[in-house]
C-alpha positions as CSV (number, residue, x, y, z in Angstrom):
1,X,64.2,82.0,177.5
2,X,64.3,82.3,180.9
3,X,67.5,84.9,180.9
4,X,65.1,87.2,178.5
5,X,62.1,86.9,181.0
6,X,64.5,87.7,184.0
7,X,65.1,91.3,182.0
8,X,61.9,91.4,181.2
9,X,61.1,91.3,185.2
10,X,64.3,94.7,185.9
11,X,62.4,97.4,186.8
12,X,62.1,100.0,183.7
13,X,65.1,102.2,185.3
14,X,67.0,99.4,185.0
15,X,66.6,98.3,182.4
16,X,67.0,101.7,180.8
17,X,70.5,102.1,182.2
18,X,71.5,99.0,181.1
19,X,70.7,100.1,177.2
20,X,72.3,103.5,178.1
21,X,75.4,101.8,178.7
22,X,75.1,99.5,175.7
23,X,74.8,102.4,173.5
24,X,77.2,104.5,175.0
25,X,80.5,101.7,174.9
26,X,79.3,101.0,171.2
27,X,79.7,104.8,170.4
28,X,82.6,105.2,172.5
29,X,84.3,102.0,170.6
30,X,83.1,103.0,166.9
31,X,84.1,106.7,167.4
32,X,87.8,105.9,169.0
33,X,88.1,103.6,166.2
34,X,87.4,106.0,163.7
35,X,89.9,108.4,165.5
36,X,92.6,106.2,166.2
37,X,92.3,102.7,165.3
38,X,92.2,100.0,167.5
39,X,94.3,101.5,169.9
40,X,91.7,104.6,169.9
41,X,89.0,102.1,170.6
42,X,90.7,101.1,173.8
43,X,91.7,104.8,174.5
44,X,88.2,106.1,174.3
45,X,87.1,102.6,176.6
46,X,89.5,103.7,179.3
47,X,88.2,107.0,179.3
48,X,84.3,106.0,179.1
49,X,85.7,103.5,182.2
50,X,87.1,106.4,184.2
51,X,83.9,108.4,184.2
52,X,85.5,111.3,185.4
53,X,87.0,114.7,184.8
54,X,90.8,115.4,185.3
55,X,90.7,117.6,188.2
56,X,94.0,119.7,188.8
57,X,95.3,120.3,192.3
58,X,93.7,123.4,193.2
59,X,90.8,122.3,192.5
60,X,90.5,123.6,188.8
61,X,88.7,121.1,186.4
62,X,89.7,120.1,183.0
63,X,88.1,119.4,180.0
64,X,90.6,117.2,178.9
65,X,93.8,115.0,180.4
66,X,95.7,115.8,176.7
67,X,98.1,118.6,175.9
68,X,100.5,118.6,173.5
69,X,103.1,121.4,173.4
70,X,101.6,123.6,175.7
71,X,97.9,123.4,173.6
72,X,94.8,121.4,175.2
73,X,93.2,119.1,172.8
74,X,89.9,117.1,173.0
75,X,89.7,113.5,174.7
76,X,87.1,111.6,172.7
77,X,88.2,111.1,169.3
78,X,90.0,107.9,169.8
79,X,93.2,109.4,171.2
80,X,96.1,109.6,173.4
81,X,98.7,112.9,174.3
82,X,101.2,110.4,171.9
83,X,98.3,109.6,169.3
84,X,97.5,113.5,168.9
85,X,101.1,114.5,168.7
86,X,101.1,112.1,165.8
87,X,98.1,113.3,164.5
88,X,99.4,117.1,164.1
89,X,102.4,116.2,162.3
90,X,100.6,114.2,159.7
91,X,98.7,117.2,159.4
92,X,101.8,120.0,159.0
93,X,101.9,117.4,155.6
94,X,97.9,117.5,154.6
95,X,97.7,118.4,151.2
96,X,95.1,120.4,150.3
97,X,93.5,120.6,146.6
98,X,93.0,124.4,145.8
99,X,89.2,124.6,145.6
100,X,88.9,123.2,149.3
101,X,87.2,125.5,151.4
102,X,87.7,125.9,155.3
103,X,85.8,126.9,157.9
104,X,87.8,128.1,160.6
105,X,86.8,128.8,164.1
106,X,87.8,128.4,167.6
107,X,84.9,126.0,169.2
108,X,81.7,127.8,170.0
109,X,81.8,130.7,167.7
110,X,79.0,128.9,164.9
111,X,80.8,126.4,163.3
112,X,77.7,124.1,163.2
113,X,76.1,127.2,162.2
114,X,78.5,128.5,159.0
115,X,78.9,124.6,157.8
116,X,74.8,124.5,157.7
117,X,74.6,127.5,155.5
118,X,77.5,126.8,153.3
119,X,75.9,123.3,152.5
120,X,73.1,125.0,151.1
121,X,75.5,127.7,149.3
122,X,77.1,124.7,147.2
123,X,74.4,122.8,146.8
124,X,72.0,125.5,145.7
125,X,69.4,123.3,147.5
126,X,67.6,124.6,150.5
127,X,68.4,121.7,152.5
128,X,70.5,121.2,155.8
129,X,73.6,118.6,155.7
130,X,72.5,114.9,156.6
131,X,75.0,114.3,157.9
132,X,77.1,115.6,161.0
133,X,79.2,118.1,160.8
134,X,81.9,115.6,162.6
135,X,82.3,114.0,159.0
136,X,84.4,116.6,157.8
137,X,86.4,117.9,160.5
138,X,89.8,117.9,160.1
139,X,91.5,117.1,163.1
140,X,88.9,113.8,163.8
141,X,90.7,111.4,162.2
142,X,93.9,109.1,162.7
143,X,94.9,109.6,159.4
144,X,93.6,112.7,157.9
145,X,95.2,112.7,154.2
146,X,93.6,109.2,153.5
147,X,90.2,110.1,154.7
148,X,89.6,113.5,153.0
149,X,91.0,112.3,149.4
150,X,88.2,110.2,148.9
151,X,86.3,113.1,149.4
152,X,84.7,114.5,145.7
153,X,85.6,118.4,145.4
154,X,85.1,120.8,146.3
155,X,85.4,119.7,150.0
156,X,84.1,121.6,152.9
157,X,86.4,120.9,155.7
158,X,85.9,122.5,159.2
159,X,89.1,122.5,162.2
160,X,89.3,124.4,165.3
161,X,93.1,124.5,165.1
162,X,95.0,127.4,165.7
163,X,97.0,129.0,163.3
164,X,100.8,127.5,163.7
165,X,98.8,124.2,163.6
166,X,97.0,124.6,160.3
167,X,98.2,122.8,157.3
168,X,101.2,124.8,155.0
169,X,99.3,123.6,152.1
170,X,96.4,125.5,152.9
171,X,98.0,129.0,152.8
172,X,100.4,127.9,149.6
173,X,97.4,126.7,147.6
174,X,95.5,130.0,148.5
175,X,92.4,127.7,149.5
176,X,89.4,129.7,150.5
177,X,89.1,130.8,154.4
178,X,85.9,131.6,155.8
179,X,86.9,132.7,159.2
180,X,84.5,132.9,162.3
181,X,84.5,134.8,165.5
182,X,82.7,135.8,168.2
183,X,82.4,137.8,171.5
184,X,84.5,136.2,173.9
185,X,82.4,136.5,176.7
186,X,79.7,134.5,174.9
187,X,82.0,131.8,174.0
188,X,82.8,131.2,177.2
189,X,79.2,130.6,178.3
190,X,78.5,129.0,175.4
191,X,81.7,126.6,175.8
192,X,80.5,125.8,179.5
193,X,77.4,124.7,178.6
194,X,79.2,122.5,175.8
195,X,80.9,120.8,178.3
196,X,78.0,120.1,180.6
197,X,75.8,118.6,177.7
198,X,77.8,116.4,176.1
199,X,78.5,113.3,178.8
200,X,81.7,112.0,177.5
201,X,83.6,114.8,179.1
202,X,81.8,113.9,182.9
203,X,81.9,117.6,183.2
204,X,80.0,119.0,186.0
205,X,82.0,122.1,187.5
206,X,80.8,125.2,188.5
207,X,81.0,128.6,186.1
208,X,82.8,130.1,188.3
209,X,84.9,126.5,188.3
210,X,85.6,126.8,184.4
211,X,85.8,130.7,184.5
212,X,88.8,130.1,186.2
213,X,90.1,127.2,183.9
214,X,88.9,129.3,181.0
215,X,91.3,132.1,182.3
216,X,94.5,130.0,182.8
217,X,94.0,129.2,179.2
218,X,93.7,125.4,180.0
219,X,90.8,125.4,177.6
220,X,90.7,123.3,174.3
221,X,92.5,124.7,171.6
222,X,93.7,127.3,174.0
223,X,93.2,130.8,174.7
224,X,90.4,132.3,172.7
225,X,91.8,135.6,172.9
226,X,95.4,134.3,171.7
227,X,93.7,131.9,169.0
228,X,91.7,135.1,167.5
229,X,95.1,137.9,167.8
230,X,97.1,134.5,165.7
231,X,94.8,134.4,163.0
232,X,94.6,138.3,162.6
233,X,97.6,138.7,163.0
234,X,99.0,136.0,160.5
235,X,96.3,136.2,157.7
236,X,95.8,140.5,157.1
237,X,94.1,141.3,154.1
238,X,93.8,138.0,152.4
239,X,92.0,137.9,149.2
240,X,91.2,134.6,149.8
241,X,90.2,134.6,153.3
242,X,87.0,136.0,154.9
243,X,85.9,137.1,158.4
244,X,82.7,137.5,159.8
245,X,81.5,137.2,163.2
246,X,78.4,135.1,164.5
247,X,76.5,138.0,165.3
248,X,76.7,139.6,162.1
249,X,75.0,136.0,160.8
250,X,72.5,136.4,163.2
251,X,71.8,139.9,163.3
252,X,72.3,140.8,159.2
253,X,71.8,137.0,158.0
254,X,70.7,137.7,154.5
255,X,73.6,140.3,153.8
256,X,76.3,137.9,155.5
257,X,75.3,135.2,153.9
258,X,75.0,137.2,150.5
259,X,79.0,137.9,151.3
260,X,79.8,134.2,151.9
261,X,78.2,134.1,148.5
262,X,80.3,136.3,146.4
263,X,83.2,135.0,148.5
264,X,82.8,131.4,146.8
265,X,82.3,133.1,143.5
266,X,78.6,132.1,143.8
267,X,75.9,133.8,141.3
268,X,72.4,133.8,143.1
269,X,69.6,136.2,143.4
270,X,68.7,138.1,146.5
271,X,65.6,136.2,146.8
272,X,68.0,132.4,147.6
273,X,70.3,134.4,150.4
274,X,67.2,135.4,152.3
275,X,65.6,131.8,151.8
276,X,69.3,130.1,152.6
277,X,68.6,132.9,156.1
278,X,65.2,131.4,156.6
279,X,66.3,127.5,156.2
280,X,69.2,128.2,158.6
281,X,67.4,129.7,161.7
282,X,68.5,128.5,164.8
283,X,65.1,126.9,165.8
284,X,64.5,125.7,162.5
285,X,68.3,123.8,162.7
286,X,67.4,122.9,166.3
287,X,64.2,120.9,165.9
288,X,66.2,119.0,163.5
289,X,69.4,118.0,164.1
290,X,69.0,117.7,167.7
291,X,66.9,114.6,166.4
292,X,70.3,112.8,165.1
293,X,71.3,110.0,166.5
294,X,74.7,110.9,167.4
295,X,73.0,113.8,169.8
296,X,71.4,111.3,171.9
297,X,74.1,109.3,172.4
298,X,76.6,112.1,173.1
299,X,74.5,114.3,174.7
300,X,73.1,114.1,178.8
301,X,69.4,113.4,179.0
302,X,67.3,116.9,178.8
303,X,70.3,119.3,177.5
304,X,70.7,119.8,173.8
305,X,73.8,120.7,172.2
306,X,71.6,123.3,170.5
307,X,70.8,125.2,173.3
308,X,70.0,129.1,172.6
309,X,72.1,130.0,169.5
310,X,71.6,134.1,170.8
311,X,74.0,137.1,171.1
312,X,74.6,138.1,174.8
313,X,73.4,135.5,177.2
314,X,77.1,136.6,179.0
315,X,75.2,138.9,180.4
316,X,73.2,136.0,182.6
317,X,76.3,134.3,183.3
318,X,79.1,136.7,184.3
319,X,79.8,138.5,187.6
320,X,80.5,141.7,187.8
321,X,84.4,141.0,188.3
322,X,84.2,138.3,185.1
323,X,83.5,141.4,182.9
324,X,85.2,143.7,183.9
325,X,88.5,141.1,184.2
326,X,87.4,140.2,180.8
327,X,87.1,144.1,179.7
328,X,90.5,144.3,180.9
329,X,92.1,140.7,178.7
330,X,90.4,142.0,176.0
331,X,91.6,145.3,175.8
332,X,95.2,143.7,176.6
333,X,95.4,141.3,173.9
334,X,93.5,142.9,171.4
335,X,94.7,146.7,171.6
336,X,95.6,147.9,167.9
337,X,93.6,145.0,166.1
338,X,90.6,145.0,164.2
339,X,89.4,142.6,166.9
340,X,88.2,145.8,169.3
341,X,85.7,147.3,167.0
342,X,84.1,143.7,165.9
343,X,81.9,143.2,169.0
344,X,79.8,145.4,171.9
345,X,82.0,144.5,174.5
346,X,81.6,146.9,177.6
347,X,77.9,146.5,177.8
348,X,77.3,147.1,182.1
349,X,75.6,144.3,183.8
């Protein structure tokens, strides 16, 4: 009694950071668990422990302490640079079932986004997912093959892994692709911002900081503009794979949307892709999901992880020399792909 009237007697702020805390090791514990096991749980501990980014020595700051053959790879899913090497090579052996469907994106580019809308595609139901999106990606858990068979089909399963990572099984079974892009330069602001909202990377470099780091291709999953010339590169003219861009679902929502359709074989009136377009409005997503649990946890007081959802906020972000140096990547890694004539690139500032 008296211990629970001395908290009682904390001032409010601390009290409050004391409940922050609480909630924030039980997340870190139960998501590096689901990751990795027990040894993810104590992973994910040391790294809620360190409270810090890894910072390299000129000063560049990472997103993440793990790389595994030359790729960066996320640091909160219960994992080690050992644990994720593991990881991948269970998944060279997933097997896939031929009606699984894959969304396929490099972060930032509207996973969260495409996965909303293809819930309601399947479901014929105008509502969004309960659950979070997290629950099907592939790349989340310890042991992949065991945690996706349990799964009724046809499964929607969502990676950010680059091409010479993704499954063999997915290619030989002809499973559907519904490939997403978007304009490098708004990834990159929109792949800052990531980082500064969600608190489990203790992220908290400049732009010009990550521009940098961005640049180097130190980011996760690598180098956008490698990530996007793979996938073009290694999947032309699929019958089974489709490629649309963000903007295209945000500027011509109903028509994309209608493609997705008759991409799955789907059979709906006019009338349900412009309704599916309504349902899945970035505000209308925001003021709901950004309600979830797992947002408050993860996320830094006053920042949502749904933060504008818009084409072209680059042009608030980047310098003068950022666009044009990115004018000048893009037009190097991309000459001679379809890639070039996808977005408005050379917009002046």
């Amino acid at each position: 009694m008296g211990g629970l009237l001395s908290i009682l007697l904390l001032p409010v702020e601390v009290v409050q950071c004391v409940v922050n805390f609480a909630v924030d090791l039980c997340f870190t514990l139960l998501a590096g668990f689901v990751g990795g096991g027990f040894r993810g749980a104590w992973v994910s501990l040391l790294w809620m422990l360190r409270r810090s980014a890894v910072v390299r020595e000129d000063g560049i700051v990472l997103p993440s302490p793990y790389k595994v053959g030359g790729l960066r790879l996320p640091p909160f899913t219960g994992t080690s640079e050992i644990e994720w090497k593991e990881r991948l090579e269970k998944l060279s052996k997933f097997e896939a079932r031929e009606d699984d469907i894959f969304i396929v994106s490099y972060p930032k580019c509207g996973h969260h986004f495409t996965h909303e809308i293809l819930t309601m595609l399947m479901s014929g139901k105008l509502q969004l997912n309960p659950k979070d999106k997290g629950s099907r990606f592939l790349e989340f858990f310890r042991w992949p093959q065991e945690y996706f068979d349990k799964m009724a089909s046809p499964r929607i399963i969502l990676t950010h892994l680059p091409l010479n990572l993704m499954p063999k099984s997915i290619l030989q079974k002809q499973c559907r692709i519904l490939r997403v892009s978007r304009n490098p330069k708004d990834v990159i602001v929109s792949y800052f911002h990531h980082l500064k909202t969600i608190k489990f990377y203790y992220y908290d470099a400049s732009f010009d900081n990550f521009f940098k780091m961005v640049m180097d291709g130190e980011a996760e999953y690598g180098d956008y503009l490698d990530y996007e010339r793979q996938y073009v590169d290694g999947l032309p003219n699929l019958n089974h794979v489709l490629h649309i861009t963000f903007e295209d679902l945000k500027l011509k929502s109903s028509a994309t949307i209608k493609e997705i359709g008759i991409f799955l074989g789907l059979d709906y009136a006019d009338e349900f892709y412009d309704q599916v377009a309504i349902a899945t409005e970035f505000s209308k997503v925001k003021s709901v999901k950004e309600k979830d649990l797992i947002w408050k946890v993860i996320g830094k007081s006053g920042k949502s992880l749904y933060r504008k959802g818009v084409v072209g906020d680059w042009k608030n972000h980047l310098t003068i020399s950022q666009n044009q140096l990115m004018d000048e990547r893009i037009d190097q890694e991309w000459s001679g792909t379809k890639l070039v004539d996808l977005f408005n690139y050379g917009d002046s500032l």
